[in-house]
N, C-alpha and C positions, 0 to 999 in steps of 0.2 A: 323227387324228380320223376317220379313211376307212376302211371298209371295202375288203378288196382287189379289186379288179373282176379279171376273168376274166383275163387277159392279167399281171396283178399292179402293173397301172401308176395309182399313184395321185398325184397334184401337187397342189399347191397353186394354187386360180384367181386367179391373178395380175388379169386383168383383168375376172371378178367382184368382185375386190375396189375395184377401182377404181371401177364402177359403181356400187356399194352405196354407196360414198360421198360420193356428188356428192349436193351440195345442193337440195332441189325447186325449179327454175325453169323460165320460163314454154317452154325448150327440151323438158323433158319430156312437158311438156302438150299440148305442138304436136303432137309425134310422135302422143300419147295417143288427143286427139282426132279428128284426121286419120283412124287407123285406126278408131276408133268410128264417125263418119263414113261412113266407107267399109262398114263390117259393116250400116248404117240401112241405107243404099241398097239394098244387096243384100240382106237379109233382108226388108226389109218391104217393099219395093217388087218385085225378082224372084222371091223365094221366097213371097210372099205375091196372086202376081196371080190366081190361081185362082178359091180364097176371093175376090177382090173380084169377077172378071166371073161367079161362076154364079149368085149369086141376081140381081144386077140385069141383064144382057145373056144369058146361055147359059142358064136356066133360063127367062124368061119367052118367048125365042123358041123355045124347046121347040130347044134343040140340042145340049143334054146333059142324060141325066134324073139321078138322084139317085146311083146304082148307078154310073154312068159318070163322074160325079164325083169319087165317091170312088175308085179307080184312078185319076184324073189326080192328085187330090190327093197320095195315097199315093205314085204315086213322084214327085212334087216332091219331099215331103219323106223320103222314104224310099231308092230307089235312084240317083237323082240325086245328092243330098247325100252318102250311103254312097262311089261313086264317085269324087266330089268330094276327101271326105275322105282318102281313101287316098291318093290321084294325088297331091295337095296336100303331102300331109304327108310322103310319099315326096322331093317336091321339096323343099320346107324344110327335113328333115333332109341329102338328099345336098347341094345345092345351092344350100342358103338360105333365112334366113327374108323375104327382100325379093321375088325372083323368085318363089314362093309369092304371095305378097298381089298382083303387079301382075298373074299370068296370074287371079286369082279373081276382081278386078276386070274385066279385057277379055271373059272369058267370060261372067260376069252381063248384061253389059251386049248382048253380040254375039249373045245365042240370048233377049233380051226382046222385042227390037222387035217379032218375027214374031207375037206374040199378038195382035198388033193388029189384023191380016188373016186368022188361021186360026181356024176353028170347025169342023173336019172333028175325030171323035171321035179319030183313028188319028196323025192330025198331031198333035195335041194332046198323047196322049201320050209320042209321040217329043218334042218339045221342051219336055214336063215336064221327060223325064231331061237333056237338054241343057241348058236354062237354069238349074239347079238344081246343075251340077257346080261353077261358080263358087261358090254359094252353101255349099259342103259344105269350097272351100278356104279361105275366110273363115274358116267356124265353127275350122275344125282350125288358124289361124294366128294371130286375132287377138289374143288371149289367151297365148297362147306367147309371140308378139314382145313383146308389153309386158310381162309379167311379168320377161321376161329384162333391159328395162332399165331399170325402176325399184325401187329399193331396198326392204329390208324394214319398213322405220319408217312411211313412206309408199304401201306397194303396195296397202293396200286403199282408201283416200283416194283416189288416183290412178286407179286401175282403173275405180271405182264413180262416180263425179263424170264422169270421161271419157265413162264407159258411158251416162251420163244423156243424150248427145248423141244416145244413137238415141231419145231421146224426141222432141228434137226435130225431128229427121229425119221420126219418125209424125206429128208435128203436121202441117210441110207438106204430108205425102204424102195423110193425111188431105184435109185441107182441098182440097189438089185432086181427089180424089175426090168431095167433094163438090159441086165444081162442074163436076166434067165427065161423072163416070157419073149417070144411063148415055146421055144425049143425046150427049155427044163424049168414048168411051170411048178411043177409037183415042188421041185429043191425051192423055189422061191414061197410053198405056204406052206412049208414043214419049218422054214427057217422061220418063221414069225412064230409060229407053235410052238416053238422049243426054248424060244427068247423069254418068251413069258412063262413057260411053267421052268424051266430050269433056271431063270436067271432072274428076270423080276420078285417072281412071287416069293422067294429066297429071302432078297434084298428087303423087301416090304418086310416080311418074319422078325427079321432082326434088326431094321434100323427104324420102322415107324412105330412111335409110342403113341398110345389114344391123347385124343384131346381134352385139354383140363377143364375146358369150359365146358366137354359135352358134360363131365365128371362131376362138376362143380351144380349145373342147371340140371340134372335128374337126380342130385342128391347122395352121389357117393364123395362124401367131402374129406372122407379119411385118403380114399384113393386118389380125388383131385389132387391135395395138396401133398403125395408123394410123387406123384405124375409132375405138379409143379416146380417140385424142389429137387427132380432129378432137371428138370428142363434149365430150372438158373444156375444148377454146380457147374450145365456146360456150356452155357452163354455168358458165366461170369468165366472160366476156365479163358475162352476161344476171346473176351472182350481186354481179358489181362487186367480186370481194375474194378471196383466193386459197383455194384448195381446201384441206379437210384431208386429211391422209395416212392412206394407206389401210391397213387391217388387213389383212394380206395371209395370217394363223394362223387365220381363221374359213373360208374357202371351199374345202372338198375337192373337189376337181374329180379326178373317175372317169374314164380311157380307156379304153373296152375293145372288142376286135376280134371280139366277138362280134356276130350280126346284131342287131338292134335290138328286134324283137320276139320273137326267142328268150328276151334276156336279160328280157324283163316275166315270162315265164311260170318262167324258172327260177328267179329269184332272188324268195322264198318273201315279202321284205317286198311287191316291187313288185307280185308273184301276187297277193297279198290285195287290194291297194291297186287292182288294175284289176277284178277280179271284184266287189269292192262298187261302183266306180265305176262299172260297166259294166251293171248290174243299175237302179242307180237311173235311169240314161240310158235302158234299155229298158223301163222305166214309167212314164219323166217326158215322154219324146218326145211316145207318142201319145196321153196325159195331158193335164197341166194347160199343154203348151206347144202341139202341134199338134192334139190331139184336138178341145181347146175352140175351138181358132182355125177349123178348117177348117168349123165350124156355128154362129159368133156368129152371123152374118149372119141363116142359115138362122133360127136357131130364133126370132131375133127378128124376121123377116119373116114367119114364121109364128105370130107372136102380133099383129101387124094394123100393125105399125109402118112406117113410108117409108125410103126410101136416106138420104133427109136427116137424117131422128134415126140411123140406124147409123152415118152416117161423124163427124155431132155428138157423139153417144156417144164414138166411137172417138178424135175430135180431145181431147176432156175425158179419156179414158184416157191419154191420151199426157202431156198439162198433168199431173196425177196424178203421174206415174208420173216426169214427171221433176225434180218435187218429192220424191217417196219414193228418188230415187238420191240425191238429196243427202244427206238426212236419214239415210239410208244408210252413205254416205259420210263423216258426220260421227263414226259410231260406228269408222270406221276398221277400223285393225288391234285395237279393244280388246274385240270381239264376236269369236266362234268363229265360222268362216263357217257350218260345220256347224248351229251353232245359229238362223242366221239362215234357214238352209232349213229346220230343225224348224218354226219358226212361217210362215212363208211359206207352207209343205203346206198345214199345218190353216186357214189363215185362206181360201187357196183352196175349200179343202172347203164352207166355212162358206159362203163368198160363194154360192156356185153352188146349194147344198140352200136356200136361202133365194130363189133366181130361179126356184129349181123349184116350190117352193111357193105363189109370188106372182108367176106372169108378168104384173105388169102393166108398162107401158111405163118409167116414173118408177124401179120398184122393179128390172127387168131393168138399166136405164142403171146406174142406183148400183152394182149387184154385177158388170154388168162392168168399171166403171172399179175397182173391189176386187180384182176376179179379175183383171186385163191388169194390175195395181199386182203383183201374187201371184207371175202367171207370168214376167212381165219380172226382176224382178230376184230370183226362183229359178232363172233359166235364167243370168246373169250372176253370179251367186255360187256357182255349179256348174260354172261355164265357168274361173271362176279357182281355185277349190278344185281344179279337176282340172288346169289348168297346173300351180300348186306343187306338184302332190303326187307328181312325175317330175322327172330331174334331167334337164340340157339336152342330153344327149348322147341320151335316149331320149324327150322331152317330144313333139316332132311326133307320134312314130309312137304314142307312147299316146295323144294324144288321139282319131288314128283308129282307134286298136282300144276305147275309150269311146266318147267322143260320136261319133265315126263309123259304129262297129257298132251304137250305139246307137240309128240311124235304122231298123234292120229295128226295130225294134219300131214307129217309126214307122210306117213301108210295112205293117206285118201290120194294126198297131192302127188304120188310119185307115184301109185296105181295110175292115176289119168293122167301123168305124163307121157306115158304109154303113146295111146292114142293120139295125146296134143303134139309130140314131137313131129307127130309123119302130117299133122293140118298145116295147109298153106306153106307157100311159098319161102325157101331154104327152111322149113319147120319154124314158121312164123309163130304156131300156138305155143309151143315152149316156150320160147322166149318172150313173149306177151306174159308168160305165166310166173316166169321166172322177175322179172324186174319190175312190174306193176304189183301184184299183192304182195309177189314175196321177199321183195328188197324195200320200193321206196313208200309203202302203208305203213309197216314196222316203221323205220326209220320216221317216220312221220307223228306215229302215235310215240314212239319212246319221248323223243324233242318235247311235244306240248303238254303228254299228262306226267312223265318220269320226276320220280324224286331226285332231288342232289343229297350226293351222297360225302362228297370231296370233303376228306380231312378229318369225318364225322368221327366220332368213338361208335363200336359198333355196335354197342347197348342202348345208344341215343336212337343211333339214327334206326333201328330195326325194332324200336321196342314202342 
């Protein structure tokens, strides 16, 4: 079934096979969640704090102007995350996928607190790139880990329902931004600080076990298959009735001694498969996921609105949005993911030429809870289309040469957002910038060159 990888060693995954066949129980879930969990925190609370203190605290105390903004923003989400990602995914592949996730956790959380106290422009953005490295090992991990241990019947069900949890992660982060920017802005990023180093990073310690397949593809086969036979005592335990036997003829599992990212660029299926993935990540970053984020605020305080309808708004974005991962969720594995970002794009597009047309209060809230419903789960059906679409021996390091590399678009495109926001007419160049490259080109290339992935085993379809 394999292709010969470079070295010519090709086997059978014994203990993907094992994995694929365990029954969905609520052991899955746990893991699922937890990590979902873990990615809310740090995304929308560390990678997201800019965006929340400059319209309401550093813009009206005149201590960051518009220009200077945008470079902190950009590299939050641009060389920080880039950073992030490499370091991260460097560690997951040599070292694991567990130790990954617990250092992404401790540094989100260990380079947030200081926002609370600094407004010097220089500081500032020294602990963009700092608080944002955590947030870059997340992106490149949490998607790998799970995909690696939930089956293929189940993996888009799983994934997308899981993924729903950082809705509601936005909900509470929301709602406390509500009631504490901008009067007691400090208590609102001491409380995201404290969440993650006292309470996540805790949680991660003692309930996430490494993955058996990363165990099994770099060749610790003693420690895979105790990693594997603690995982079935407790999904037969939670299943009440014994396991089926596992197909051990569907999972080709690849060794090869080649470096990791050598082999993406020689081997002509994976070339394709990360040049398209890589293209759409550099138009969808500072697009329809960071573009429009890093100016909700902005563009709706600039049409006469309060902090209390933005974070309102954003708390009904989130309610939204984690009703649309279910709904999501329920189409499973029987929808193409690829298709699911075709329409995502356009419905993006739609939402925003319609806020542009009609900034009034009422008609802005509607089309951002459409566009944050848009962006959230195109950025989460991109995040998993691009774990399956790499097999597990090279899966970290591709997703930092994707979504990793794919924050310089971020850092380039949210630097000149800058400038584009204040061109033309209600800030016509943002939004030209926003729904043409960076929503409906993605959406456009995913649909025509994008593999199907629905249903696949994951050593098939990524190998």
């Amino acid at each position: 079934m394999a292709e010969a990888a470079s070295d010519g060693t090709a086997v059978h995954g014994h203990i993907a096979a094992r994995i694929d066949r365990l029954p969905l129980t609520r052991v899955q879930w746990r893991l699922a969640i937890l990590v979902e969990i873990t990615w809310g925190f740090i995304i929308v609370d560390t990678d997201g704090i800019g965006a929340r203190l400059y319209p309401f605290v550093w813009r009206p105390a005149k201590l960051i102007d518009v220009d200077q903004y945008a470079v902190i923003q950009a590299l939050q989400v641009g060389l920080g995350i880039l950073v992030g990602a490499y370091l991260m995914s460097w560690i997951a592949g040599k070292y694991g996928r567990r130790p990954a996730i617990l250092a992404s956790a401790a540094l989100a959380g260990i380079f947030l607190w200081p926002f609370a106290h600094v407004t010097n422009f220089w500081a500032l953005v020294v602990l963009s790139v700092l608080s944002t490295i955590g947030v870059g090992g997340i992106v490149a991990t949490h998607a790998v880990y799970l995909s690696e241990m939930i089956g293929p019947t189940v993996r888009g069900k799983v994934l997308l329902a899981s993924q729903s949890s950082t809705a509601l992660v936005g909900i509470g982060i929301s709602l406390l931004a509500f009631a504490w920017i901008p009067v007691h802005w400090q208590w609102f990023v001491w409380a995201g600080a404290l969440c993650q180093i006292l309470v996540l990073l805790p949680l991660l310690y003692w309930l996430l076990p490494e993955s058996p397949r990363w165990l099994e593809a770099n060749g610790h086969a003693d420690a895979a298959d105790r990693a594997m036979t603690e995982l079935e005592r407790r999904v037969r335990l939670a299943h009440g009735a014994a396991l089926p036997e596992p197909d051990h003829g569907q999972h080709p599992l690849l060794l090869s001694d080649k470096a990791a990212w050598r082999e993406l660029f020689s081997n002509p299926r994976y070339r394709s498969r990360i040049v398209l993935i890589l293209v759409c990540w550099l138009c969808c970053y500072p697009g329809l996921i960071y573009g429009v984020g890093a100016f909700i605020s902005v563009y709706m305080v600039d049409h006469g609105v309060t902090p209390h309808f933005v974070f309102l708004t954003f708390t009904a974005a989130y309610m939204a949005t984690f009703v649309a991962f279910q709904l999501n969720a329920l189409l499973g594995e029987g929808v193409e993911r690829r298709d699911t970002l075709f329409v995502l794009g356009f419905v993006f597009a739609l939402a925003w030429t319609v806020a542009y047309f009609y900034p009034l209060p009422m008609v802005m809230a509607v089309c951002v809870v459409i566009g944050r419903i848009c962006t959230t789960l195109f950025l989460f059906n991109l995040y998993n289309y691009t774990a399956v679409s790499f097999p597990t021996r090279i899966r970290s390091v591709a997703f930092a040469w994707t979504d990793g590399l794919g924050h310089l678009g971020a850092w380039a495109g949210v630097t000149l957002l800058g400038p584009l926001y204040q061109v033309g007419p209600n800030h016509l160049g943002w939004l030209l910038f926003i729904v043409i490259p960076g929503a409906l080109l993605p959406a456009l290339l995913i649909r025509g060159f994008g593999i199907r992935q629905s249903r696949a085993v994951l050593e098939q379809v990524s190998t």
